[in-house]
C-alpha positions in Angstrom: -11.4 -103.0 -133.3 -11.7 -105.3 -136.0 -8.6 -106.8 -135.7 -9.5 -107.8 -132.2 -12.6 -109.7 -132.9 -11.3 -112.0 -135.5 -8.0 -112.0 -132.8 -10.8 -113.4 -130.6 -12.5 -115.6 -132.9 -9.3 -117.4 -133.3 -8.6 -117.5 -129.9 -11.4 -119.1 -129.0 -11.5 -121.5 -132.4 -8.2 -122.9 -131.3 -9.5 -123.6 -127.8 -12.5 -125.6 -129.6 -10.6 -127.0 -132.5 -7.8 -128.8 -130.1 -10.5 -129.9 -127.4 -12.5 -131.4 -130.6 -9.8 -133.0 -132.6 -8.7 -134.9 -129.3 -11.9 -136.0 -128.0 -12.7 -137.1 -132.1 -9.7 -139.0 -132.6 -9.7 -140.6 -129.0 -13.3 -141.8 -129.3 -13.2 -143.1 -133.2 -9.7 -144.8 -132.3 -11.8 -146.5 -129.5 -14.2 -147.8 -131.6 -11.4 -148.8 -134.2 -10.0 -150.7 -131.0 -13.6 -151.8 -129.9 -13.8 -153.0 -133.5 -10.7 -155.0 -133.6 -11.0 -156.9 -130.2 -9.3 -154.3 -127.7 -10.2 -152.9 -124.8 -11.6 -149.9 -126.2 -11.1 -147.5 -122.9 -7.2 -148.4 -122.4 -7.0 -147.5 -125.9 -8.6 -143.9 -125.9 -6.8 -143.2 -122.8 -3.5 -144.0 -124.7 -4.5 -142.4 -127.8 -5.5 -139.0 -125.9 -2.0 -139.1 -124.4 -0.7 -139.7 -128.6 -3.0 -137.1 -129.7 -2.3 -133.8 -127.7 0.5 -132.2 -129.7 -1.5 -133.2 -133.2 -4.4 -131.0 -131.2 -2.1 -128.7 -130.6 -0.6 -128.5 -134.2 -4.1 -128.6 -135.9 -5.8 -125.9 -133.5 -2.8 -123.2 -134.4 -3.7 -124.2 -138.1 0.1 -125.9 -138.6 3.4 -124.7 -137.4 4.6 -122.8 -140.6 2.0 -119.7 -139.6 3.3 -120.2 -136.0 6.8 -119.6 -137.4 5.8 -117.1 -139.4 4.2 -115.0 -136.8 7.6 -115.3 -134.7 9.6 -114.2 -137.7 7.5 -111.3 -139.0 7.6 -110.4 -134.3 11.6 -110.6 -134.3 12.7 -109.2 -137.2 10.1 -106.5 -138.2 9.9 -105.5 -134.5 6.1 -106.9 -134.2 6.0 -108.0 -130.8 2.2 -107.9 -130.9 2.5 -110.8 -133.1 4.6 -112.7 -130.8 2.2 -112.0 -128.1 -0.8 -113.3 -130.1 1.0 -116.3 -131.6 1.9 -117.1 -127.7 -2.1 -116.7 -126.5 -2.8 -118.8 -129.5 -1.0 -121.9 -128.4 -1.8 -121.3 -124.4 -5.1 -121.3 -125.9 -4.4 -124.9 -128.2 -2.9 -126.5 -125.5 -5.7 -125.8 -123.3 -8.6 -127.3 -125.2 -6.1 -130.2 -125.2 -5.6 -130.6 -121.6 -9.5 -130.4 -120.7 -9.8 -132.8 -123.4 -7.2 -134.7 -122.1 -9.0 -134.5 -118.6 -13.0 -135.2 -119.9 -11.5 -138.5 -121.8 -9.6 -139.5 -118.2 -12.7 -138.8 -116.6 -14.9 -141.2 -118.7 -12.4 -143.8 -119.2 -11.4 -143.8 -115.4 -8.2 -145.6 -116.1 -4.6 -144.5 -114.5 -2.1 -145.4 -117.0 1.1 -143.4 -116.8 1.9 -140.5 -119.5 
């Protein structure tokens, strides 16, 4: 039982870790852009766009573990670990998209991915 909770500590971590590094890096890059003389929401619209796969990679804590975790699945017959990995990084990718979606939101600009 254990095992579970810090499986769901982690899976809610990387939900919160992805949705935070995005919204962090879009709204300091806009003041950087703000700053500099640049229209400050074009520029954390394109920077979320930049910044969801470093969300991604930061909320699943690198991609070493990640490749780890499918390594230690395939070859030692852990397909728990697989499983787990997988939920992590639906989970990552998630906190990215709703970051993603509050930044769109506030900036109300439609510039093309």
């Amino acid at each position: 039982m254990d095992q579970e909770a810090g499986f769901m500590a982690n899976f809610i971590s990387s939900y919160f870790i992805a949705l935070g590094v995005l919204l962090g890096g879009a709204l300091i890059g806009g003041v950087g852009a703000y700053l500099s003389g640049e229209p400050p929401l074009t520029a954390i619209t394109k920077l979320a766009n930049r910044l969801k796969i470093w969300a991604l990679v930061a909320a699943i804590g690198g991609t070493f573990d990640a490749v780890y975790s499918f390594e230690r699945g395939l070859f030692e017959g852990n397909t728990r670990d697989i499983f787990k990995q997988l939920l992590l990084i639906i989970s990552a990718m998630g906190g990215a998209q709703t970051g993603w979606l509050i930044v769109s939101w506030l900036a109300q600009e439609n510039m093309p991915s």
